[in-house]
FILO-751223 format. One record per atom (N, C-alpha, C): y, z, x. Coordinates in steps of 0.1 Angstrom, whole numbers, plus 5000, padded with zeros to 4 digits. Atoms other than C-alpha are relative to their C-alpha. Example, Ala and Ser with C-alpha at 12.3 -4.5 7.8 and 13.67 -1.06 7.14 Angstrom:
2
498850005009
495550785123
501250005009
498950004991
498950715137
501150084992
! end
This chain:
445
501050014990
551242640771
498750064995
501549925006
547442720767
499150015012
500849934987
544842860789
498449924995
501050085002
541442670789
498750085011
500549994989
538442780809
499149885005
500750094989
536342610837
498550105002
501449934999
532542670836
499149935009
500850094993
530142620861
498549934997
500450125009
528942300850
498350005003
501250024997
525042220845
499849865009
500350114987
523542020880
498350015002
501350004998
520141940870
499250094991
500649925008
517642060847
499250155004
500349844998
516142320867
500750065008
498949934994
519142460883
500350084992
499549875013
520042800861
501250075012
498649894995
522942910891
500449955013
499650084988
525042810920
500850115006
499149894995
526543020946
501549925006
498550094996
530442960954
500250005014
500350034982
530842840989
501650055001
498550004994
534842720995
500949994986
499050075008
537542730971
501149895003
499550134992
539342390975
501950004996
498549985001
542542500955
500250154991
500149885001
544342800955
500850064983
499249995011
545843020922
501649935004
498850025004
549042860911
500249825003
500050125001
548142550922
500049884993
500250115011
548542190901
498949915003
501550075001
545042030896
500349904991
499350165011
544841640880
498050084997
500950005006
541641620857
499349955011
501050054993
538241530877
500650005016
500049924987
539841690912
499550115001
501349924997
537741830929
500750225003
499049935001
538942190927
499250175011
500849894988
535742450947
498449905008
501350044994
532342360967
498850114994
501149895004
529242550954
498849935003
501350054992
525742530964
498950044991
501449945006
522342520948
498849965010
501250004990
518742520960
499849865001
500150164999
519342120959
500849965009
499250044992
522242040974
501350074997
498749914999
525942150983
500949884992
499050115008
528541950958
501650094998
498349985003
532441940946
499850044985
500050015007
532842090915
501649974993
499050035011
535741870888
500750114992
499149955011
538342000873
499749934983
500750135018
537841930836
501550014991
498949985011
541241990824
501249955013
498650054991
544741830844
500950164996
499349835001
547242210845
500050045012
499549944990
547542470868
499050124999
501149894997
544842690882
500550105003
499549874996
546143020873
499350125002
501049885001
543043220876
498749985009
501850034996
539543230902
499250124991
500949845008
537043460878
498849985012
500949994989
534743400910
500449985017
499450024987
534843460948
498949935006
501150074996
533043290972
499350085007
501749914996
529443390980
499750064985
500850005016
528943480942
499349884995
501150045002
526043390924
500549944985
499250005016
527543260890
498749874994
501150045010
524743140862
500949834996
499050135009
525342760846
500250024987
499050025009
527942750821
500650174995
499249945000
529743050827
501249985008
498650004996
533343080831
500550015018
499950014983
534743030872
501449975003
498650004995
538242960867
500950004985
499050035008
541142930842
501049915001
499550094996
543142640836
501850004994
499150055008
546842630825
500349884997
499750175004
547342330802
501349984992
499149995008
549942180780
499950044988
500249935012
548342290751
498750075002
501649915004
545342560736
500450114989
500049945008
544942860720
500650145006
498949884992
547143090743
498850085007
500749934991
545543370764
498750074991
501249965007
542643470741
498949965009
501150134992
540543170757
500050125018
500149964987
541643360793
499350174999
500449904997
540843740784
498549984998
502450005002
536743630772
500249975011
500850054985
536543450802
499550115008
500549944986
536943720827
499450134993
501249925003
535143950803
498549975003
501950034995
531843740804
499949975017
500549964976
532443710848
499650145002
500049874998
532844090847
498950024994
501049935008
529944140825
498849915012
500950054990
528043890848
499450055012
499949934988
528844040879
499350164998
500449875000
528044410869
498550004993
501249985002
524944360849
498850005010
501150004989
521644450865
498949944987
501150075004
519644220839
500849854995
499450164997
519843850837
501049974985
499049995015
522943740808
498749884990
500750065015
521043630771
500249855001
499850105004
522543310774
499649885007
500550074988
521043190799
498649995005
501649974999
517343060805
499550085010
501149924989
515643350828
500550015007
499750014984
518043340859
499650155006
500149864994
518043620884
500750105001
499449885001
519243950878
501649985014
498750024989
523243950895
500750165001
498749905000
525144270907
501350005004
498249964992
528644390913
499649995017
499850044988
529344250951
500050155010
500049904996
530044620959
499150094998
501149955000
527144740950
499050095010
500849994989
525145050967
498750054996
501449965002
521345130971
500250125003
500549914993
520545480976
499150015009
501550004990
517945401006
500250005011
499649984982
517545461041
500449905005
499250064990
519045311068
501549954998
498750035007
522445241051
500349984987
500050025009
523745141022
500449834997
500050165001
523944761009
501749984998
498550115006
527444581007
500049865001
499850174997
528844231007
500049975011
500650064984
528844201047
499850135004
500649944995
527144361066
500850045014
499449924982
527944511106
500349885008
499950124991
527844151120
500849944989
499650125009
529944011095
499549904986
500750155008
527643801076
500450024984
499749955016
528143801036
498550024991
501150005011
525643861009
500350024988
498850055018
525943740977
498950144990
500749885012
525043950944
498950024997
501150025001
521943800939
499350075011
500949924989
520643920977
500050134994
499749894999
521944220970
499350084990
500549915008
520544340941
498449984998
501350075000
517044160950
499550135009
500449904988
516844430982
500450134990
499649855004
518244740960
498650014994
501550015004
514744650940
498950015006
501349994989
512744630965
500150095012
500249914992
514244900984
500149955016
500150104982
515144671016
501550084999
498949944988
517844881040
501049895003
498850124997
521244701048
499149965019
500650034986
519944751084
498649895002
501350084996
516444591075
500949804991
499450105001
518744311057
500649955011
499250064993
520844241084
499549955011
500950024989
517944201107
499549844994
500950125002
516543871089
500849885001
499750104993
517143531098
500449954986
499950065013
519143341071
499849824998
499750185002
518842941060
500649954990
498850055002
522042941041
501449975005
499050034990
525042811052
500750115012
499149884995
527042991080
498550185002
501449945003
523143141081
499850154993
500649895009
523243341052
498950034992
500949955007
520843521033
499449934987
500350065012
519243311005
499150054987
501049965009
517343420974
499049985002
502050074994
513743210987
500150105015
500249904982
514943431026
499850154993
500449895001
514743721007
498450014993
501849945006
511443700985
499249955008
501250024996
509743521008
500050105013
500349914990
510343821033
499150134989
500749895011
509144021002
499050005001
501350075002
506243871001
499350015015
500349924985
505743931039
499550105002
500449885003
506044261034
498650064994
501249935004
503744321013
498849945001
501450064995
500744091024
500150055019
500849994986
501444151063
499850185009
500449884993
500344471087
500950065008
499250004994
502344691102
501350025001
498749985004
506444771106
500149834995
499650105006
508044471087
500849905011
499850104993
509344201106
501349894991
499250095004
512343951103
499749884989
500350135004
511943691078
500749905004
499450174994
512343351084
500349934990
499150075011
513943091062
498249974992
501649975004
511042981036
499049885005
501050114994
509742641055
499450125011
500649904989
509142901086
499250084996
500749905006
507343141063
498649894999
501550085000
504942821056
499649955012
500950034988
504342751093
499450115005
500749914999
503843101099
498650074993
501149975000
501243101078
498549945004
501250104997
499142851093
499350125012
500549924986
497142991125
500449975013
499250004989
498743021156
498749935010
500950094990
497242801183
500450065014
500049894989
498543021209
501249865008
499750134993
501342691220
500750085011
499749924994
503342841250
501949855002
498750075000
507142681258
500950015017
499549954989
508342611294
500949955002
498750014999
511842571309
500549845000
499150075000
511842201308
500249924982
499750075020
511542161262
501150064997
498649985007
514342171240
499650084989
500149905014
514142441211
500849954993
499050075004
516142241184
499650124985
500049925010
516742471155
500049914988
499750125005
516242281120
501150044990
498950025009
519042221100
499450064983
500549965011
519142351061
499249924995
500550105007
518142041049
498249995000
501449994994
515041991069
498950144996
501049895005
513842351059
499850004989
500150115013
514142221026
499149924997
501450114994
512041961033
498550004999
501549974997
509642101048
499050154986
499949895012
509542421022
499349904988
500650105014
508642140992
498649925004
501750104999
505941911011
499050094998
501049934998
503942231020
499850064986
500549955013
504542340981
499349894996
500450145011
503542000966
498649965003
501549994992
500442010990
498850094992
500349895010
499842340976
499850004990
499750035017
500242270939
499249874999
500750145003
498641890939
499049995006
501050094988
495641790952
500349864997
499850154999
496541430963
498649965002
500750094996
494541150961
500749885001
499750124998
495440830975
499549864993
501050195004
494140420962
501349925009
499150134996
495640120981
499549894992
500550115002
495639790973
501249915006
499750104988
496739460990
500949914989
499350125013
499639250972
499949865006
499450154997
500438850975
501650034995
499149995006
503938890974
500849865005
499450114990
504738530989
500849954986
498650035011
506738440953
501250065003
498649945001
509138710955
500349985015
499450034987
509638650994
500649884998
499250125002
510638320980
501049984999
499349915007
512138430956
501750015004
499249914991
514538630978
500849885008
499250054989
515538431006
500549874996
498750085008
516538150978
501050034993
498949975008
518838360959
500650155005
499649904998
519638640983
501549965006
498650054989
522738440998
501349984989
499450065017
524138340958
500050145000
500349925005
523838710950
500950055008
498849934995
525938840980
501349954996
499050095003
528438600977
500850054980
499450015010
528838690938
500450124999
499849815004
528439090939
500350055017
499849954988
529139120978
499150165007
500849874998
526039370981
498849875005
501650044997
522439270997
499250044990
500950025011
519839180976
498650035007
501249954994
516739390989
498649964990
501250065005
513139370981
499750174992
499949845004
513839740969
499650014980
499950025014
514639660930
498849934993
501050075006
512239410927
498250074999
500949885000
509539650937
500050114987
499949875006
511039920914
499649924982
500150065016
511039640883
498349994996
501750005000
507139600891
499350134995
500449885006
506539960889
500250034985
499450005015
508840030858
499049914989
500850115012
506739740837
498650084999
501249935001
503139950850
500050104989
500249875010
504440260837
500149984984
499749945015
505040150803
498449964997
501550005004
501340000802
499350095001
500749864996
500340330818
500950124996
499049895006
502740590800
499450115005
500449904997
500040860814
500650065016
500049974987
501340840849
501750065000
498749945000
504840920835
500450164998
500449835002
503941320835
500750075005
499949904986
504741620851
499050144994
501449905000
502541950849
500950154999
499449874998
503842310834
498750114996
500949965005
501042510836
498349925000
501150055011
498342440811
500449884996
499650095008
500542180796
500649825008
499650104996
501041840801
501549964990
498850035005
504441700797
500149834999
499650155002
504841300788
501150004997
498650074995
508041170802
500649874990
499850125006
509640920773
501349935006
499150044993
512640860797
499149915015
500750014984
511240640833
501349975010
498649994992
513940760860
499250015013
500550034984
512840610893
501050055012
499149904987
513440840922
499749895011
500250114991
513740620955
500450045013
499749884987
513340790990
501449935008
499150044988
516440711013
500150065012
499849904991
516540811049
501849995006
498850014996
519540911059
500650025015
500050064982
521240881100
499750135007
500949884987
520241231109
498749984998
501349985001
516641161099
499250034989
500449945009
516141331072
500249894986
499850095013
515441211036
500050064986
499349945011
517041221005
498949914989
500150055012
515641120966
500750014993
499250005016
518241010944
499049924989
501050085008
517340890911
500749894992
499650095010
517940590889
499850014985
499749935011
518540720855
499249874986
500450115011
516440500824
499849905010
499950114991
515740260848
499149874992
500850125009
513440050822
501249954989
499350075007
516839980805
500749895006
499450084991
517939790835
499549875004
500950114994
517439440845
500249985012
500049994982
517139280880
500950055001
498349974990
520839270888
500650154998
499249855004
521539640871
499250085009
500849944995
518339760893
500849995014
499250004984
519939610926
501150095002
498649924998
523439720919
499750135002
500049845000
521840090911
499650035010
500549944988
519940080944
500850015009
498449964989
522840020966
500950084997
499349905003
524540260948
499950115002
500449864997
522640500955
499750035011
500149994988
521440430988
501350005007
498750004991
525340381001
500350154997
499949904998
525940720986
499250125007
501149924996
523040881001
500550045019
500049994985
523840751038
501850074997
498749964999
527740891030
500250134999
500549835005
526241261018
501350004988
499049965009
528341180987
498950034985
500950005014
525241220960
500250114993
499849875008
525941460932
498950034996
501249995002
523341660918
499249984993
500950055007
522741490892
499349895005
500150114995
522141170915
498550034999
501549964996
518941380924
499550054989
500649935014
517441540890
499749944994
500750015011
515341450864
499149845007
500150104996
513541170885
498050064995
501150015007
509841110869
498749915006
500850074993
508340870893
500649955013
499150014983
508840780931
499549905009
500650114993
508740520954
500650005018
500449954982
508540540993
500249885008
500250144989
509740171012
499850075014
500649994988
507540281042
500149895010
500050074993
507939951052
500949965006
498749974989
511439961065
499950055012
500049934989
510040141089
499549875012
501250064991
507339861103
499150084997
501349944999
504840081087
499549934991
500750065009
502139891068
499350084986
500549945008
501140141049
500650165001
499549864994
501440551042
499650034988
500549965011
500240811020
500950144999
498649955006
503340961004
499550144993
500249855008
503441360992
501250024991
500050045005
504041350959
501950114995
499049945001
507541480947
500050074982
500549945007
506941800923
501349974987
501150015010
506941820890
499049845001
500550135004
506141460890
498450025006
501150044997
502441330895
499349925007
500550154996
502441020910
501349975013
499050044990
504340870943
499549825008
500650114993
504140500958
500649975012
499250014987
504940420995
499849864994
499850104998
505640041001
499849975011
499650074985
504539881030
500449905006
499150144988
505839591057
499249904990
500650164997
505339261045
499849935008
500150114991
503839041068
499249854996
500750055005
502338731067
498849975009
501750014995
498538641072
499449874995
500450125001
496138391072
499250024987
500949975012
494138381033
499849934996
500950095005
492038211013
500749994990
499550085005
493738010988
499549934988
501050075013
491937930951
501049874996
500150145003
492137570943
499949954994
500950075006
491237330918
498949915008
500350094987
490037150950
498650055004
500849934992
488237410966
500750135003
498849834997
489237760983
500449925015
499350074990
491837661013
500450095006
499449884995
493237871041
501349934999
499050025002
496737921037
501050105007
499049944998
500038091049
500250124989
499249905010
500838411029
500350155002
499049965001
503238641022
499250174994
500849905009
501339041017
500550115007
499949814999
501839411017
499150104992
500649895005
500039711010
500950104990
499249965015
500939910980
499250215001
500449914997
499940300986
500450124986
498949885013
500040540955
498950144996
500049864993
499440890961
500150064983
499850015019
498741100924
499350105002
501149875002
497541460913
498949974992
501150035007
494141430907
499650124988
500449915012
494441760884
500249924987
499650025011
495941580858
499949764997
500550095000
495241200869
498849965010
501350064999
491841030874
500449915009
499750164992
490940780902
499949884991
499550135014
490540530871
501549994998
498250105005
493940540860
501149995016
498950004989
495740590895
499649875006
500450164996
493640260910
500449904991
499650145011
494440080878
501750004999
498250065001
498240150879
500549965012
499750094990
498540050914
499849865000
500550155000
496739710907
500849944989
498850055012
498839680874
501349935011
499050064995
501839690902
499849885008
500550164996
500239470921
500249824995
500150135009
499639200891
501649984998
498750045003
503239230882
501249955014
499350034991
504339160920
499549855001
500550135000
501738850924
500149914987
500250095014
502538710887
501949994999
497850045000
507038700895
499849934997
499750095005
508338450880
500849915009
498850034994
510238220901
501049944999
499150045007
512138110877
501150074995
499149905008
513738440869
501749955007
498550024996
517438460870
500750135006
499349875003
520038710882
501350035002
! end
């Protein structure tokens, strides 16, 4: 028999750590390969993390509510074969070394300082542990963020959390840091970090009487809102519209959307075809394929189209479509319903969502004709889609100009003016434009 370990796996390029939620199976238990074996959470989303080896989970080197870096060790696997217990004693040396250091581990790009769970501050009002008087937990990360900054278990246990089971989060603690030290006065509760951004707007003085509903918002939504008001912050948006003829591909569509269910038993939306339009701009416009670190610009040689989906509580998700310029129609469709069915089932993993480089917004699902979309960070650029309807238009001829029946939508594309110009953002909208009014309607799929 051999011992193997389990590391927690990288979910996304800028994810450097994930806190452990539930363990899903206990020591001694028998795990098949790619069962799902704990839940852990990042500042993206909450996912299952795979067994990577079929054996017998004789070891957790983490508990839950630790803060564990990516690609350190999290469990031990017994298999039918390895290199015997060697492989098991490193492991829980580098957990132990993880957990007890108070500076972030070498191997790892910059994460945040992690302590021992038991961990105490010398500072007034108490001393820090893993729960507090009310129960609640705090992971290593909180804990050694407040020993630094000199925050009291008591002035911990006072602040409002927006992690699960409303714990304490690394953004609930610095953005009370940050509180602190800009506001007047004894210190005050923090709030999760979207509430920090409404708090700082200016109070309108609103008042609340007995017949409104207080609806608290869910993690997600703080999330949400937490990113628009950064991306606001960080980009100055500028908007361009422009007006499509999309009366081919409506053709198009409702001649081969009936052949298409029938062959792949999926709906054949106006989603893909949109996304093939885009995909073709960017490569004429490679500038729009950016993102912004700094001083530096980054040109994207990958184009992974992110694609908003709302999902049945309201809220909305961006998964992404991975190389999507290697795809043709039919592999664009298939990927969008793939992603959109996962989206409304809350099955998207985290890579579903990462590394997406350009975004698109069907606004017009809604019945909105238009919208001006806030831009999804690092990226630079964002396009809503609006309703197609049809209108009355002038009609070029060999004849003459004719009115005519046709088939149009507005095209909305939203773009940091720090790093792109109204020249190129007007001209890669009208690019998508030309490649929506020039379909082919001959294409196949």
């Amino acid at each position: 028999m051999g011992q193997v370990e389990m590391v927690m796996p990288k979910m996304g390029e800028s994810i450097m750590e994930a806190t452990v939620l539930t363990w899903l199976k206990n020591e001694g238990d028998k795990i098949e390969q790619d069962e799902s074996v704990l839940e852990v959470a990042t500042d993206k989303v909450d996912t299952e993390v795979p067994a990577t080896h079929e054996g017998v989970l004789i070891k957790k080197l983490a508990n839950e509510g630790d803060v564990i870096p990516v690609g350190n060790p999290i469990a031990v696997i017994e298999t039918a074969g390895g290199n015997g217990k060697a492989e098991l004693a490193e492991a829980e040396a580098a957990v132990e070394s993880t957990l007890k250091s108070e500076k972030a581990p070498a191997a790892t790009p910059a994460p945040e300082p992690v302590v021992e769970a038991s961990a105490q501050a010398p500072v007034t009002g108490g001393s820090l542990k893993s729960r507090g008087s009310n129960g609640r937990f705090y992971s290593p990360l909180v804990l050694n963020i407040s020993k630094q900054e000199g925050i009291s278990m008591d002035e911990l246990e006072s602040l409002s959390g927006s992690g699960r089971e409303g714990r304490v989060t690394k953004n609930d603690i610095k953005s009370y840091i940050e509180t602190r030290k800009t506001g007047a006065g004894a210190p005050r509760p923090a709030a999760a970090p979207a509430q920090q951004a409404v708090d700082a707007l200016p109070s309108f003085g609103f008042s609340v009487s007995g017949q409104d509903e207080i609806i608290e918002m869910d993690r997600m939504r703080k999330m949400i809102a937490q990113r628009m008001v950064e991306s606001k912050r960080i980009s100055p948006h500028v908007t361009s519209f422009v007006e499509a003829d999309v009366t081919r591909i409506v053709n198009w569509r409702n001649k081969h959307k009936g052949e298409f269910e029938r062959k792949e038993g999926q709906k054949l939306t106006f989603t893909p075809l949109f996304i093939q339009a885009v995909v073709n701009a960017i490569k004429d416009y490679p500038k729009i394929n950016i993102s912004v670190d700094g001083d530096k610009i980054i040109q994207k040689k990958d184009i992974n189209m992110g694609m908003a989906v709302a999902l049945p509580d309201g809220n909305l998700i961006v998964p992404v479509i991975k190389n999507a310029d290697r795809l043709n129609l039919k592999g664009l469709a298939l990927a969008v319903n793939e992603l959109a069915n996962k989206a409304r089932k809350n099955a998207l993993s985290p890579d579903d969502l990462s590394g997406g480089t350009y975004t698109v917004s069907n606004v017009g699902s809604f019945g909105n004709v238009m919208g001006t979309p806030i831009i999804m960070q690092p990226q630079v650029g964002i396009m809503a889609l609006g309703s197609i309807n049809k209108k009355p238009s002038v009609i070029e001829t060999e004849e003459g100009d004719v009115i005519g029946i046709r088939s149009k939508m507005f095209l909305s594309h939203s773009y940091d003016h720090r790093v792109v110009d109204g020249s190129l953002g007007g001209m890669f909208v009208r690019r998508v434009a030309d490649y929506l009014e020039q379909f082919d309607p001959n294409t196949s799929i």
